[in-house]
PDB file of N, CA, C and O in Angstrom, chain B, residues numbered from 101:
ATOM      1  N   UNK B 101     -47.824  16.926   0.905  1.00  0.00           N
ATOM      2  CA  UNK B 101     -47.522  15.569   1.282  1.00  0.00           C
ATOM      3  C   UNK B 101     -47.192  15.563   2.774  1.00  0.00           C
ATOM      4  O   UNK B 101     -46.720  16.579   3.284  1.00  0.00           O
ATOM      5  N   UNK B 102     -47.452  14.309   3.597  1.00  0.00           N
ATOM      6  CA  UNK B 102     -47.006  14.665   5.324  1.00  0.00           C
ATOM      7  C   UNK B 102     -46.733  13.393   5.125  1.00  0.00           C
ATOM      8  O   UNK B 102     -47.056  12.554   4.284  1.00  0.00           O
ATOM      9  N   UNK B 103     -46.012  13.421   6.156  1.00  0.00           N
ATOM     10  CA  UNK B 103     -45.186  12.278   7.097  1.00  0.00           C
ATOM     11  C   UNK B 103     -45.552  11.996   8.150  1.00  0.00           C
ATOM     12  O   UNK B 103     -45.844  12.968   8.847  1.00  0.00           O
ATOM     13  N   UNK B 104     -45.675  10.996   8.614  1.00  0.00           N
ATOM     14  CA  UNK B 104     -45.707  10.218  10.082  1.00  0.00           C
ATOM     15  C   UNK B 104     -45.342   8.967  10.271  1.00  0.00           C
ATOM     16  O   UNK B 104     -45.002   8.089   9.477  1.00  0.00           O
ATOM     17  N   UNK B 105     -45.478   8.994  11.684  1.00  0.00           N
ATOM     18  CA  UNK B 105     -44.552   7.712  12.207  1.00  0.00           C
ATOM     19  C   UNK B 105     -45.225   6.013  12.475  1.00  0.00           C
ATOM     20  O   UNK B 105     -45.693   5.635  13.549  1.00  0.00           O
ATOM     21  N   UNK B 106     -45.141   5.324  11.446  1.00  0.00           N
ATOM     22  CA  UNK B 106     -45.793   4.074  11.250  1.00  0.00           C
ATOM     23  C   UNK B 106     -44.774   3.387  12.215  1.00  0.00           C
ATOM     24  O   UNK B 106     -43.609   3.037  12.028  1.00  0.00           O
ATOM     25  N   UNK B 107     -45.877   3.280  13.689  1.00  0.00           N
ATOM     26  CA  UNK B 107     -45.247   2.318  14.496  1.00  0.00           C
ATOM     27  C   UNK B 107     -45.610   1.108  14.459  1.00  0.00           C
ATOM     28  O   UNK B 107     -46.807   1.023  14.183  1.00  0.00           O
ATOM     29  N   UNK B 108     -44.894  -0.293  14.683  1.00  0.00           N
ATOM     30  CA  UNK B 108     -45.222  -1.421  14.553  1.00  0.00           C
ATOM     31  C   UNK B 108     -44.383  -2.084  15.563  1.00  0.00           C
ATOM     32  O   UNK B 108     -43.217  -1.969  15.941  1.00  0.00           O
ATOM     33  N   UNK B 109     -45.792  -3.109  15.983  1.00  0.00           N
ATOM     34  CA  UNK B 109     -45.161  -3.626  17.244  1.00  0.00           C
ATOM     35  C   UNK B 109     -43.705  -4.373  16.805  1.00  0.00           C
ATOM     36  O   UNK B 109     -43.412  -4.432  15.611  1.00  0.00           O
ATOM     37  N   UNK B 110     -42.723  -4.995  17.940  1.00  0.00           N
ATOM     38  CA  UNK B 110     -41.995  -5.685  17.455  1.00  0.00           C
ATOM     39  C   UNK B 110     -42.016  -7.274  17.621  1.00  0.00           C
ATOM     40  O   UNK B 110     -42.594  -7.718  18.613  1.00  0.00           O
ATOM     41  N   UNK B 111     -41.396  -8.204  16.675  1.00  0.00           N
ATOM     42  CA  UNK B 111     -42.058  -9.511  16.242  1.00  0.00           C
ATOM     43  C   UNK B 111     -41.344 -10.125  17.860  1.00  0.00           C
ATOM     44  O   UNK B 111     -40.252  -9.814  18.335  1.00  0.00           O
ATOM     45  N   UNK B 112     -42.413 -11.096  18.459  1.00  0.00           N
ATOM     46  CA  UNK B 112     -42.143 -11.611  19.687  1.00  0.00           C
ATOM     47  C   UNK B 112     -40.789 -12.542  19.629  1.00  0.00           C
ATOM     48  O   UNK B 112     -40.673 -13.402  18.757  1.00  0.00           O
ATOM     49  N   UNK B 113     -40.043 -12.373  20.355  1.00  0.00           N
ATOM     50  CA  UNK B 113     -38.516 -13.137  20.665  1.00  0.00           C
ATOM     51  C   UNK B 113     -39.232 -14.821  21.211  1.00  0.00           C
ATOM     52  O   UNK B 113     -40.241 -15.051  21.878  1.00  0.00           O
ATOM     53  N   UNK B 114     -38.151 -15.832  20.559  1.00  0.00           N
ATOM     54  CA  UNK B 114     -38.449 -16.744  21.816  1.00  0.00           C
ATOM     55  C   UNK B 114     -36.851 -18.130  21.249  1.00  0.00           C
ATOM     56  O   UNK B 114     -36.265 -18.132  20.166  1.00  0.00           O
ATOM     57  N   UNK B 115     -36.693 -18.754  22.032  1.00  0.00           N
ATOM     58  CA  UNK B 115     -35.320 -19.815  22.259  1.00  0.00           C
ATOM     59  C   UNK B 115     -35.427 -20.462  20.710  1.00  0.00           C
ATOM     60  O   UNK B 115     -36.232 -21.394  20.721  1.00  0.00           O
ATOM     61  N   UNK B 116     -34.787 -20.212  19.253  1.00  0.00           N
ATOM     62  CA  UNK B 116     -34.659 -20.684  18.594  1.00  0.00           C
ATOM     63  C   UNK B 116     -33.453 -21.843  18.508  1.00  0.00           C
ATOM     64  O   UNK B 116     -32.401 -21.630  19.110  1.00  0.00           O
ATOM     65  N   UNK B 117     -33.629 -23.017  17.779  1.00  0.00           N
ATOM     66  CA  UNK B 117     -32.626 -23.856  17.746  1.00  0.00           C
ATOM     67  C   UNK B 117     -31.416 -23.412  16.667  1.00  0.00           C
ATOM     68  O   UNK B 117     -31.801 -23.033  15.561  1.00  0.00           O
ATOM     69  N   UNK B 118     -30.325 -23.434  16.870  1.00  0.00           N
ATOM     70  CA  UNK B 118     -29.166 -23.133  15.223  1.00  0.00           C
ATOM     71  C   UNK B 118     -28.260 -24.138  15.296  1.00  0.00           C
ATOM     72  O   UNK B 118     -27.947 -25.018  16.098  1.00  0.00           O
ATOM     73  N   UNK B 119     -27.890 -23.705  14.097  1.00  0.00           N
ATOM     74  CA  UNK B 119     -26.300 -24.434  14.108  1.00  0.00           C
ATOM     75  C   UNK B 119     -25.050 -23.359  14.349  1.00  0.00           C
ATOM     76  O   UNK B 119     -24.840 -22.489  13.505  1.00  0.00           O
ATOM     77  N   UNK B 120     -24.264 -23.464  15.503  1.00  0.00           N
ATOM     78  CA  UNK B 120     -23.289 -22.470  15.412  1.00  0.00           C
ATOM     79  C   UNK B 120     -21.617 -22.763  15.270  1.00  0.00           C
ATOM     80  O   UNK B 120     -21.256 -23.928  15.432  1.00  0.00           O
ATOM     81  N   UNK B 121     -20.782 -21.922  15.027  1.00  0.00           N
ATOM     82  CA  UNK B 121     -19.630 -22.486  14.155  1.00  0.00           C
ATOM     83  C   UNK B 121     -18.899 -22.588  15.278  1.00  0.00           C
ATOM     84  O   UNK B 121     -18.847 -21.748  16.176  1.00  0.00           O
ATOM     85  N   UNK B 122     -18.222 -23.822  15.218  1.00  0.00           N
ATOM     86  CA  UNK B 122     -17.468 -24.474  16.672  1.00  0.00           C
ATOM     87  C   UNK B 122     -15.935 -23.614  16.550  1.00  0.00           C
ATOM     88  O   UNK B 122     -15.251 -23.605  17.573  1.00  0.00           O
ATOM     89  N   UNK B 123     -15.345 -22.824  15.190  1.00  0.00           N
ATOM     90  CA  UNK B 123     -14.041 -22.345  15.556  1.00  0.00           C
ATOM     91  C   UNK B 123     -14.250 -20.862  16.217  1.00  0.00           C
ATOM     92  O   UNK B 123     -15.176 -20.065  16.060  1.00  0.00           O
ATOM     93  N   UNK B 124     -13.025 -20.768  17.040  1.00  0.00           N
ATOM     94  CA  UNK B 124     -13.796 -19.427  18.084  1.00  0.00           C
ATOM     95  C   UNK B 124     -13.430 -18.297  17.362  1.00  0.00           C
ATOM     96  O   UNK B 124     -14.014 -17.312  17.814  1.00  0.00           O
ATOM     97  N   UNK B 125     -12.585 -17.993  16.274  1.00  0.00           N
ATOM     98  CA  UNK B 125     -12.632 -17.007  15.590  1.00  0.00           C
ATOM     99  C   UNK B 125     -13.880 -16.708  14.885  1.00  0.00           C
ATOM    100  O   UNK B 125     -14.014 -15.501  14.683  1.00  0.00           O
ATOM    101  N   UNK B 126     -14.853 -17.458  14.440  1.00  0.00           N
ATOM    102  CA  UNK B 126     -15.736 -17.204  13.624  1.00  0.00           C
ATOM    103  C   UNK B 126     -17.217 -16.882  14.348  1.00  0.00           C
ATOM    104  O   UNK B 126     -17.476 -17.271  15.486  1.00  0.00           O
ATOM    105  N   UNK B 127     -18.152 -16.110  13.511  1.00  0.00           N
ATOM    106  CA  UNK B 127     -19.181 -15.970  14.150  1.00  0.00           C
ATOM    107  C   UNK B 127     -20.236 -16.129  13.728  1.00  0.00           C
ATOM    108  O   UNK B 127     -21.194 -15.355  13.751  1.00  0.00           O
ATOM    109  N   UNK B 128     -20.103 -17.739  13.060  1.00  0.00           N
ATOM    110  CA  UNK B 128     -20.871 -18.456  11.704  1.00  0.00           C
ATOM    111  C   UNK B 128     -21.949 -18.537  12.551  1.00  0.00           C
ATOM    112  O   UNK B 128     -21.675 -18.541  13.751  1.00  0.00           O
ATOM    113  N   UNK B 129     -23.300 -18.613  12.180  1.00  0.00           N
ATOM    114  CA  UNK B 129     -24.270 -19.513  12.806  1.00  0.00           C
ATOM    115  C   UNK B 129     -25.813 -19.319  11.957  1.00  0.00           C
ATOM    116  O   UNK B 129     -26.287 -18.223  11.656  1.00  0.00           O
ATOM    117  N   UNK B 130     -26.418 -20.596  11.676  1.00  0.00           N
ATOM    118  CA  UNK B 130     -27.646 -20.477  11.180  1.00  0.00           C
ATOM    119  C   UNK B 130     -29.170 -21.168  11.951  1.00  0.00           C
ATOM    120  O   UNK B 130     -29.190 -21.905  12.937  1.00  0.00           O
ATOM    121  N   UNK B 131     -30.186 -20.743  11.277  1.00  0.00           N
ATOM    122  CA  UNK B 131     -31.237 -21.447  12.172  1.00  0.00           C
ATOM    123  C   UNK B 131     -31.343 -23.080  11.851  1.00  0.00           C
ATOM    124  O   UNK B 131     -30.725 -23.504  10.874  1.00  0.00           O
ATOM    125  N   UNK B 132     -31.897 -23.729  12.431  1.00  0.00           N
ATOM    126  CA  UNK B 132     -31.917 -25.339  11.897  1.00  0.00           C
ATOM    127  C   UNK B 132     -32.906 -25.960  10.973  1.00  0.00           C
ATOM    128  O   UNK B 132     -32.911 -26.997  10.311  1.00  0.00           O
ATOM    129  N   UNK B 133     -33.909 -24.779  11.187  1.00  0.00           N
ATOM    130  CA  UNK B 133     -35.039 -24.780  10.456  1.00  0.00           C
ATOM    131  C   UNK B 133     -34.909 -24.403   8.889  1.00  0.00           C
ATOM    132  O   UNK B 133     -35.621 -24.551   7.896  1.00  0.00           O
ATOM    133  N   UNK B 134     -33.639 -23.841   9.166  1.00  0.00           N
ATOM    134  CA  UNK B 134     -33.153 -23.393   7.445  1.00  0.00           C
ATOM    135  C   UNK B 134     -32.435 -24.445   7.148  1.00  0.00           C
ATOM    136  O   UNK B 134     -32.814 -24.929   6.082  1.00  0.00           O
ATOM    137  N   UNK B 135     -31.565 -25.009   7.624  1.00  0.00           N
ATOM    138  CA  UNK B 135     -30.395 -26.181   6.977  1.00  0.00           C
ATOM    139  C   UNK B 135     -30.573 -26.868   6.852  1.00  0.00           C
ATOM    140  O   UNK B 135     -31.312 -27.480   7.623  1.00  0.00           O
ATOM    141  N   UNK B 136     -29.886 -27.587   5.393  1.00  0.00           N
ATOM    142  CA  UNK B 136     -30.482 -28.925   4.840  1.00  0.00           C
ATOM    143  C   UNK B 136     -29.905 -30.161   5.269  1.00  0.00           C
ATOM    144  O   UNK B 136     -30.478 -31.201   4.943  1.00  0.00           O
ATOM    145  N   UNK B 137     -29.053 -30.198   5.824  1.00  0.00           N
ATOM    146  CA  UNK B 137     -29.405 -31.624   6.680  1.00  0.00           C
ATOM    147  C   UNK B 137     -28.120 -31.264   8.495  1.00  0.00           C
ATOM    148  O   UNK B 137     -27.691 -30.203   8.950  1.00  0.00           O
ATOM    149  N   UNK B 138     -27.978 -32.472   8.898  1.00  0.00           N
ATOM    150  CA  UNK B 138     -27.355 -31.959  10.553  1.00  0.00           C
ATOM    151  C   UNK B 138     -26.286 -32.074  10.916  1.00  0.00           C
ATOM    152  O   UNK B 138     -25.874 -31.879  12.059  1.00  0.00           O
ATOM    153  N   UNK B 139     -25.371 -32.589   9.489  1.00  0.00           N
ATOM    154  CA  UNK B 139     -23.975 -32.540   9.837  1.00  0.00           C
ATOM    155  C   UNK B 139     -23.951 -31.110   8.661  1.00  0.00           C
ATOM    156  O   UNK B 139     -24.300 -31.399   7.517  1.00  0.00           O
ATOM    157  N   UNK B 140     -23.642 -29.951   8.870  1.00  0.00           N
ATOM    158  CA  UNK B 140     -23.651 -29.038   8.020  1.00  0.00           C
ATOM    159  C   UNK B 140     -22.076 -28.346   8.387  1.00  0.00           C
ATOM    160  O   UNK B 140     -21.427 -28.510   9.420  1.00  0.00           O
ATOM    161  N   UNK B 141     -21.698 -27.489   7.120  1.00  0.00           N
ATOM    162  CA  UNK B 141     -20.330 -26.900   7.458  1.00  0.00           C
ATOM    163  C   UNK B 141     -20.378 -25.563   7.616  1.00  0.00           C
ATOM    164  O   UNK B 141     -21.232 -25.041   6.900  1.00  0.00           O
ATOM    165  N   UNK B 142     -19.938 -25.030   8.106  1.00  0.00           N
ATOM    166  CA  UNK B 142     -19.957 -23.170   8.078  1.00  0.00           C
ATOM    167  C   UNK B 142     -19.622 -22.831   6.719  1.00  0.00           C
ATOM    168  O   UNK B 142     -18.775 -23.408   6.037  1.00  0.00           O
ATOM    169  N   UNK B 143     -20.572 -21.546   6.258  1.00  0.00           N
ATOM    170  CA  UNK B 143     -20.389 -20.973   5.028  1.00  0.00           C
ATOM    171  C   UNK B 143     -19.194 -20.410   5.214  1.00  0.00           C
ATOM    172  O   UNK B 143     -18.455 -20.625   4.253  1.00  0.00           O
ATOM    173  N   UNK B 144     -18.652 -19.706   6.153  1.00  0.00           N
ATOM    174  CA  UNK B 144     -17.525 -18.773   6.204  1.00  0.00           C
ATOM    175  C   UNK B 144     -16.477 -19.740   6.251  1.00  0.00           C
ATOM    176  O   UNK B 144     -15.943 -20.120   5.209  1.00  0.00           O
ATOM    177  N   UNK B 145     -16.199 -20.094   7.172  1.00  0.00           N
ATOM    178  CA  UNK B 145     -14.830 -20.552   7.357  1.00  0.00           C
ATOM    179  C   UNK B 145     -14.483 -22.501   6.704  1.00  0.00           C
ATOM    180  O   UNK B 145     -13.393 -22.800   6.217  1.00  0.00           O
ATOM    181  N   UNK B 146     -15.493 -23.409   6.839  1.00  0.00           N
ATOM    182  CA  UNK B 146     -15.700 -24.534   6.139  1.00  0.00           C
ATOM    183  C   UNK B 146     -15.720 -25.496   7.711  1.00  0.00           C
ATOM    184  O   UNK B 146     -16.247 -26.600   7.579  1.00  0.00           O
ATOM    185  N   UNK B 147     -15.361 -25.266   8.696  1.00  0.00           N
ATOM    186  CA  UNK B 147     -15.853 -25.711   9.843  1.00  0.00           C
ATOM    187  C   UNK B 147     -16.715 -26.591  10.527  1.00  0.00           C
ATOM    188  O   UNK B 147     -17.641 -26.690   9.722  1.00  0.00           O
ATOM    189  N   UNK B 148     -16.871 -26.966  11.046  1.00  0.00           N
ATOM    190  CA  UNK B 148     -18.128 -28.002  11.303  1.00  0.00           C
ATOM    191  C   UNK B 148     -18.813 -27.069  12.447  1.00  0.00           C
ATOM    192  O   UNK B 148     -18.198 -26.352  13.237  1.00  0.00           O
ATOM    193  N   UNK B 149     -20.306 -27.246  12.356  1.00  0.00           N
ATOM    194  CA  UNK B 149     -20.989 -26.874  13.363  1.00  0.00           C
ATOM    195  C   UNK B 149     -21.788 -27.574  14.533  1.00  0.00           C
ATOM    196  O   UNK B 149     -22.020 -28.783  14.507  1.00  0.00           O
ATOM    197  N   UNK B 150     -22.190 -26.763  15.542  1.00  0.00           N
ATOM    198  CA  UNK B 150     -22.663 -27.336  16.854  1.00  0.00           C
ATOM    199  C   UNK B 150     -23.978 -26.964  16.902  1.00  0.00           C
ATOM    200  O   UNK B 150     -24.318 -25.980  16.246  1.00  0.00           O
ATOM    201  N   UNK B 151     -24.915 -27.663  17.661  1.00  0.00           N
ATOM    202  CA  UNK B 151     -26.434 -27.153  17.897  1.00  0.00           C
ATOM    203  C   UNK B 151     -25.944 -26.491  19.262  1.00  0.00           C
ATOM    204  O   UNK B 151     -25.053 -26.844  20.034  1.00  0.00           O
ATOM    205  N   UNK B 152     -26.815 -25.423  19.300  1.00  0.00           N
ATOM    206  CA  UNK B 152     -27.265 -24.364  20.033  1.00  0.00           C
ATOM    207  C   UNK B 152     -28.338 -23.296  19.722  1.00  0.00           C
ATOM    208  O   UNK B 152     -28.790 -23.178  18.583  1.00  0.00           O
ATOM    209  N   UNK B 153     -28.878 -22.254  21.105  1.00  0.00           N
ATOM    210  CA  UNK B 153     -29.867 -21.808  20.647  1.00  0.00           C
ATOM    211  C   UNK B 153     -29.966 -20.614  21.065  1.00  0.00           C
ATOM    212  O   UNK B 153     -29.370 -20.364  22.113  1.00  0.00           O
ATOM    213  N   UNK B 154     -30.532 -19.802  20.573  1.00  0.00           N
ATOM    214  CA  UNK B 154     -30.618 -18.052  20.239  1.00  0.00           C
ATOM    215  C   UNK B 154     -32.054 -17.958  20.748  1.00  0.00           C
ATOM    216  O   UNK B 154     -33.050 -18.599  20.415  1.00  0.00           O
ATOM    217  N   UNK B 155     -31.814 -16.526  22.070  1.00  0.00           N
ATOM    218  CA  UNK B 155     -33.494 -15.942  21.336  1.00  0.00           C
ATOM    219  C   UNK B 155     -33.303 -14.789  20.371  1.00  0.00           C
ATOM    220  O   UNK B 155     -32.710 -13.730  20.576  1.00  0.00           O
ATOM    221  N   UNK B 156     -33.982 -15.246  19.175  1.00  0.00           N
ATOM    222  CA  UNK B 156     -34.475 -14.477  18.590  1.00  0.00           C
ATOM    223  C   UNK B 156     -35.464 -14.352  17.966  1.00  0.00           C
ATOM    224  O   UNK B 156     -36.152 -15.169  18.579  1.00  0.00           O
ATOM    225  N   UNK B 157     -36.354 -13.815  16.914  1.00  0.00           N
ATOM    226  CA  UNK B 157     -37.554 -13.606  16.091  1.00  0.00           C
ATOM    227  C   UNK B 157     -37.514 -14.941  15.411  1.00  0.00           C
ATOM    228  O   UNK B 157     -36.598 -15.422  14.745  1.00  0.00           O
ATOM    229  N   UNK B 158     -38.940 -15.555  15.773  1.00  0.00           N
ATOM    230  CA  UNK B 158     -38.805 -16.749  14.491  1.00  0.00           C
ATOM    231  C   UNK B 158     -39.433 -16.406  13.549  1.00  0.00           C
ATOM    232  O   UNK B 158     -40.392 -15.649  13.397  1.00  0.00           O
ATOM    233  N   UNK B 159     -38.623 -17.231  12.670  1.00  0.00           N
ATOM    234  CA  UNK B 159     -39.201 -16.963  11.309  1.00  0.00           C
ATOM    235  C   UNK B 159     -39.655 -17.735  10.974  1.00  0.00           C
ATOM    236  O   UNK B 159     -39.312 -18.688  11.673  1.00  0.00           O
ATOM    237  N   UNK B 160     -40.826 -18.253   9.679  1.00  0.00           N
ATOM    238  CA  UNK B 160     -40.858 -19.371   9.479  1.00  0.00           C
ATOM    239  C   UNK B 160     -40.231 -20.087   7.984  1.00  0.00           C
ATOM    240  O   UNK B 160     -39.819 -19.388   7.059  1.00  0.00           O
ATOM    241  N   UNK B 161     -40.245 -21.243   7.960  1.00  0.00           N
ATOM    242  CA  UNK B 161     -39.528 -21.833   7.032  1.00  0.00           C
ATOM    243  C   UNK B 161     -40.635 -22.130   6.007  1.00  0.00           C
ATOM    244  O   UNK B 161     -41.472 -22.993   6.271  1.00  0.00           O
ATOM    245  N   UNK B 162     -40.665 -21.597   5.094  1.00  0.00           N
ATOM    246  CA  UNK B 162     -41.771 -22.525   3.819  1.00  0.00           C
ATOM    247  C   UNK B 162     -40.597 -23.291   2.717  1.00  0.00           C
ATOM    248  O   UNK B 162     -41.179 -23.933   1.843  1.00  0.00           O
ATOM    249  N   UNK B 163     -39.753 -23.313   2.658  1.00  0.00           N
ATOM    250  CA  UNK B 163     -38.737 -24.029   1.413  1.00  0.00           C
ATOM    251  C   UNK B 163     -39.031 -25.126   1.626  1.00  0.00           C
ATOM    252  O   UNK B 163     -39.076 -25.701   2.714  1.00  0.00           O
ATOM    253  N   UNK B 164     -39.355 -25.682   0.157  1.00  0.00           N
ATOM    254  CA  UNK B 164     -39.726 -26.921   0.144  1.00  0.00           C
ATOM    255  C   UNK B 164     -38.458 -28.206   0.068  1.00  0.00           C
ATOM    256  O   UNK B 164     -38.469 -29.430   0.199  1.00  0.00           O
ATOM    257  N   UNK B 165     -37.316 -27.072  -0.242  1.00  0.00           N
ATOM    258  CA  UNK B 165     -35.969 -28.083   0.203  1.00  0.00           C
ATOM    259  C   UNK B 165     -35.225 -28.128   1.526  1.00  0.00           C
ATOM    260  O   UNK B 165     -34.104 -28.525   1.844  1.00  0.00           O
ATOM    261  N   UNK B 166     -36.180 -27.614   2.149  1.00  0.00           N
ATOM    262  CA  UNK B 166     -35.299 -27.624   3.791  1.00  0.00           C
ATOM    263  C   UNK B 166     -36.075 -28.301   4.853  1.00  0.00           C
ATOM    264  O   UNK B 166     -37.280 -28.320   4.599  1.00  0.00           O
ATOM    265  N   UNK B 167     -35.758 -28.834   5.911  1.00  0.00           N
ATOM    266  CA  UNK B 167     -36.355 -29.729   6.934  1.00  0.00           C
ATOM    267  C   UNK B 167     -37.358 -28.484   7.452  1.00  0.00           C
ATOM    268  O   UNK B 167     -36.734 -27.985   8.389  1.00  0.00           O
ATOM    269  N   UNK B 168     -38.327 -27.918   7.323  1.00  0.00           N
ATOM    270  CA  UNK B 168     -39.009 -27.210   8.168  1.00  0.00           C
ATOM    271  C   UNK B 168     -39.636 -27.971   9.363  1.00  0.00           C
ATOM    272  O   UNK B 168     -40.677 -28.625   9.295  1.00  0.00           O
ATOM    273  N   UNK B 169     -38.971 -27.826  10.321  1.00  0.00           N
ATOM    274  CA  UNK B 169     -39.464 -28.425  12.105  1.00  0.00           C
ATOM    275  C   UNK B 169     -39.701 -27.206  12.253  1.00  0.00           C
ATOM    276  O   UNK B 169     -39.071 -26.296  11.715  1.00  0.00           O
ATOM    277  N   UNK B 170     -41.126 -27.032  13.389  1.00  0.00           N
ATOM    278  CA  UNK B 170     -41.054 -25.636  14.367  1.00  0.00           C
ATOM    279  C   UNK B 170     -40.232 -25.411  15.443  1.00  0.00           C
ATOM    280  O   UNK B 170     -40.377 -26.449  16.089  1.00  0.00           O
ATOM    281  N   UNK B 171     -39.542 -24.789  15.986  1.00  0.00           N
ATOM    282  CA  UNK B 171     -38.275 -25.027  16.787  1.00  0.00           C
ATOM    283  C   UNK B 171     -38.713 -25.793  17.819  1.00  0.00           C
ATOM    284  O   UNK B 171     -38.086 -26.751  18.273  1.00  0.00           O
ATOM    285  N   UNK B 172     -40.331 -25.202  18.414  1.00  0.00           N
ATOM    286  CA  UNK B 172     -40.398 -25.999  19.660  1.00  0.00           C
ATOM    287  C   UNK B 172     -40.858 -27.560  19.620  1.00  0.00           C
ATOM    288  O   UNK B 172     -40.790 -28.338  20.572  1.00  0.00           O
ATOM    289  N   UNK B 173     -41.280 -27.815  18.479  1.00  0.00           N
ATOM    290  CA  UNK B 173     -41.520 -28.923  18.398  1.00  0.00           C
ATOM    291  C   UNK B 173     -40.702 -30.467  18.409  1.00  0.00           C
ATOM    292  O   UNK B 173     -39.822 -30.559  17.554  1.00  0.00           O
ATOM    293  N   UNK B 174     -40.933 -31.782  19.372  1.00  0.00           N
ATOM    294  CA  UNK B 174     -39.581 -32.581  19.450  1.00  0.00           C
ATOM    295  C   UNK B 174     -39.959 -33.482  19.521  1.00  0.00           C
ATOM    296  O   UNK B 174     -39.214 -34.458  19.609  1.00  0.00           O
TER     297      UNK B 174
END
């Protein structure tokens, strides 16, 4: 049996939109493309959240119960 090294590129970064948790102890935050509607509360702490935005990997949304927007789209 052999081994080797399955390289794979890595998935392109770019300015995603979230919701992030407004108390400064916490380090709640989700994408917007996942949450079901825009007044949402933090899972962790029960908090209210703020829009802001991350780069990171997008993902995409197929749930048919969630607002799927493409981030860049407005």
């Amino acid at each position: 049996m052999s081994y080797y090294n399955k390289r794979v590129e890595p998935l392109p970064e770019e300015h995603i939109d979230t919701l992030e948790c407004t108390k400064d102890d916490c380090n709640g935050w989700m994408r917007k493309n996942f949450s079901i509607g825009d007044s949402v509360q933090c899972p962790f702490c029960k908090s209210d959240m703020k829009s802001g935005t991350r780069f990171i990997n997008n993902l995409p949304n197929t749930a048919p119960y969630t607002k799927a927007t493409p981030s860049n789209a407005k």
